[in-house]
Phi, psi and omega in degrees: 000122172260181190293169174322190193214342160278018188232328163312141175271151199296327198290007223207255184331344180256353177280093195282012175268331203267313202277324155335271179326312197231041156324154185245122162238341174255173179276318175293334158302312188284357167250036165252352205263305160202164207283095197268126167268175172321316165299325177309321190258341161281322211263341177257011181266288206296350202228013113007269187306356186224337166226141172329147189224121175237171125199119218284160172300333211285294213274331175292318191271331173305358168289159173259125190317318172256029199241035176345279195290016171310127173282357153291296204293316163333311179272353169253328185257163162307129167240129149006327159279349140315331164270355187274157163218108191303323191251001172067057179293312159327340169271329203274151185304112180345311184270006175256353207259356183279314194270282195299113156111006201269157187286335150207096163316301201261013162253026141307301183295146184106260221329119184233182180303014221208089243277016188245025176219155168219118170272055192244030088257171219262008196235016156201193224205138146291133167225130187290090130286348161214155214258339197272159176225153169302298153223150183274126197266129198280001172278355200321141166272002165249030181287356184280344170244009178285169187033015175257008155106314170300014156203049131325100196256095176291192178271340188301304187300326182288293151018281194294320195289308162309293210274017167279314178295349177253351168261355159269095187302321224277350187263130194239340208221123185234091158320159169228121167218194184193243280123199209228110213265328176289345199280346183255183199249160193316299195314278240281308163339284220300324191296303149341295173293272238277356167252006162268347174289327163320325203289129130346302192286340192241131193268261174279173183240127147266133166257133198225116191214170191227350183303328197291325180310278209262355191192073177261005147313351166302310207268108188239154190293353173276287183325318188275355170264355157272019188245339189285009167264349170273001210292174005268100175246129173247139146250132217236105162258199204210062182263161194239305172251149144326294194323324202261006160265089162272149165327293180277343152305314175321314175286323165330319196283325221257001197243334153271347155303326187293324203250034176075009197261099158299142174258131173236186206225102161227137210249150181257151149318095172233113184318144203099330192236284186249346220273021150210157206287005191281297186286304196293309186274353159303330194321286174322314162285315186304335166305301214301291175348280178301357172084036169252126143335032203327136179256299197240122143267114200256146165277137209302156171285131176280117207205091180313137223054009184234015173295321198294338155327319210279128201257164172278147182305340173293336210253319182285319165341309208278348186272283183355288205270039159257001165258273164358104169077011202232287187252188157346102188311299198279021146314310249248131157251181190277133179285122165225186179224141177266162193197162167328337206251341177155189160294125161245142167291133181221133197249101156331164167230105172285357168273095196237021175192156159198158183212158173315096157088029162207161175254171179232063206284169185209133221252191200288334188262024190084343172321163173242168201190121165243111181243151185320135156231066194262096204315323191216092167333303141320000000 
């Protein structure tokens, strides 16, 4: 159990191994912590029992203590609801039923022998290295395997993970993923990098990470001077809300931009948390500030225990198009939806007419525009 968090030594609290370490996994650590309501403490016996409970100290004091409907807390603590099954899967049509509403729906396409690499397009690849997460987010579309041991990547398996990607020319683009890929120590990152960096065949390294978020005492200037030897490596994070942009996520940030590491931003849709356009473009400036990218908007996974998240595809439309033209063009992120087969992009339509040798395009405030459309200009 660890101590009040005004009684921590800073030197202890700036230490992501310390923040590691004294992760809140029981329930009598978390109600020292903040003010649990009832339902909250039947959801953390019961829902318990089927999925896992993390959280770093660091991501536990940005809650607001008394406060169930906190939008940190939504993403962190168990709810009851989690246990619904929103969609009646056992009703749905047989060929819908491998997939939707599944305990991770999107890893069937991909999958190869080789249980740390997922493949499903042809020219990169995920690769699973660690199983752990700093904290576990209860929208995860893999939570039925966090912390349990089922996407462990040992070094045989890290191994077995290269030499798939090194017998595939066709592979350029290489992911890290996990679990939370920063959650393992400098040595193992680095042995990772410098033997894909041998590969010919592999152009960039992605990193897929939730730390700068949930635990950004991770990104210490020794990581970032051993990750700047590897470049050209991009990392993609996971902030959700305003709240979770702090003075020290801010540093995380501002310490791997330092070290040639562009940052993107990929944000999940989650009801409750972000799910109006209010919320979403404070979200977004406040990236832009720090000098993050929004890359992605995903529209949440249908994924058991993680339905009551999921908003209507209308409700994410409707954020889009209050952005488009309302702010920052590269403010706006790509809305997508993940489904078995990949990613789809989903768009408003700015296109609303067309005729013999014109269109009819419309702009953010709804204005209209008929512009020439002619195949051969001669």
């Amino acid at each position: 159990m660890i101590a009040t968090i005004s009684d921590i030594r800073n030197s202890d609290w700036e230490d992501w191994r310390w923040q590691l370490a004294n992760s809140v996994t029981t329930f009598e650590a978390l109600k020292d912590h903040i003010n649990i309501t009832p339902e909250e403490e039947e959801a953390f016996h019961k829902v318990g029992e089927r999925y896992v409970f993390r959280v770093t100290p660091y991501y536990l004091s940005l809650m607001a203590k008394n406060d169930p409907n906190d939008p940190l807390r939504l993403q962190a603590i168990p709810n009851m609801k989690e246990l619904d099954d929103v969609f009646h899967i056992d009703q749905l049509p047989s060929f819908h039923q491998s997939d939707v509403g599944s305990e991770n729906p999107l890893w069937k396409e991909g999958q190869t022998d080789v249980s740390c690499i997922i493949h499903r397009y042809p020219d990169r690849v995920l690769f699973y290295i660690a199983s752990l997460c700093a904290t576990y987010c209860r929208h995860c579309s893999r939570k039925i395997h966090a912390g349990r041991g089922s996407m462990v990547a040992d070094q045989n398996l890290i191994d077995k993970g290269i030499a798939y990607i090194a017998g595939r020319p066709e592979i350029r683009d290489v992911l890290l993923s996990g679990g939370d890929p920063l959650t393992t120590g400098d040595n193992k990152i680095e042995y990772v990098l410098s033997r894909l960096r041998q590969l010919p065949n592999v152009q960039i390294i992605r990193i897929g990470t939730r730390t700068p978020v949930t635990m950004p005492q991770r990104i210490t200037s020794e990581f970032c001077q051993m990750i700047r030897k590897y470049h050209p490596i991009w990392l993609n994070t996971h902030f959700n809300h305003p709240n979770e942009v702090t003075p020290e996520a801010k540093l995380a940030v501002e310490r791997l931009l330092d070290a040639g590491v562009p940052v993107g931003n990929q944000s999940v849709l989650l009801k409750g948390v972000n799910d109006t356009v209010e919320v979403m473009k404070e979200l977004v400036h406040k990236l832009l500030m720090a000098r993050v990218r929004p890359y992605y908007l995903y529209h949440a996974d249908l994924v058991r225990g993680a339905e009551h998240f999921r908003t209507s595809i209308a409700t994410g439309m409707h954020i889009i198009e209050n952005l488009r033209g309302h702010t920052t063009g590269f403010a706006v992120p790509q809305y997508v939806i993940c489904t078995p087969l990949g990613k789809t992009p989903l768009n408003p339509d700015y296109l609303v007419g067309s005729g013999p040798g014109y269109i009819v395009l419309r702009n953010y405030e709804w204005r209209t525009w008929k512009d020439p459309d002619r195949l051969d200009p001669t």
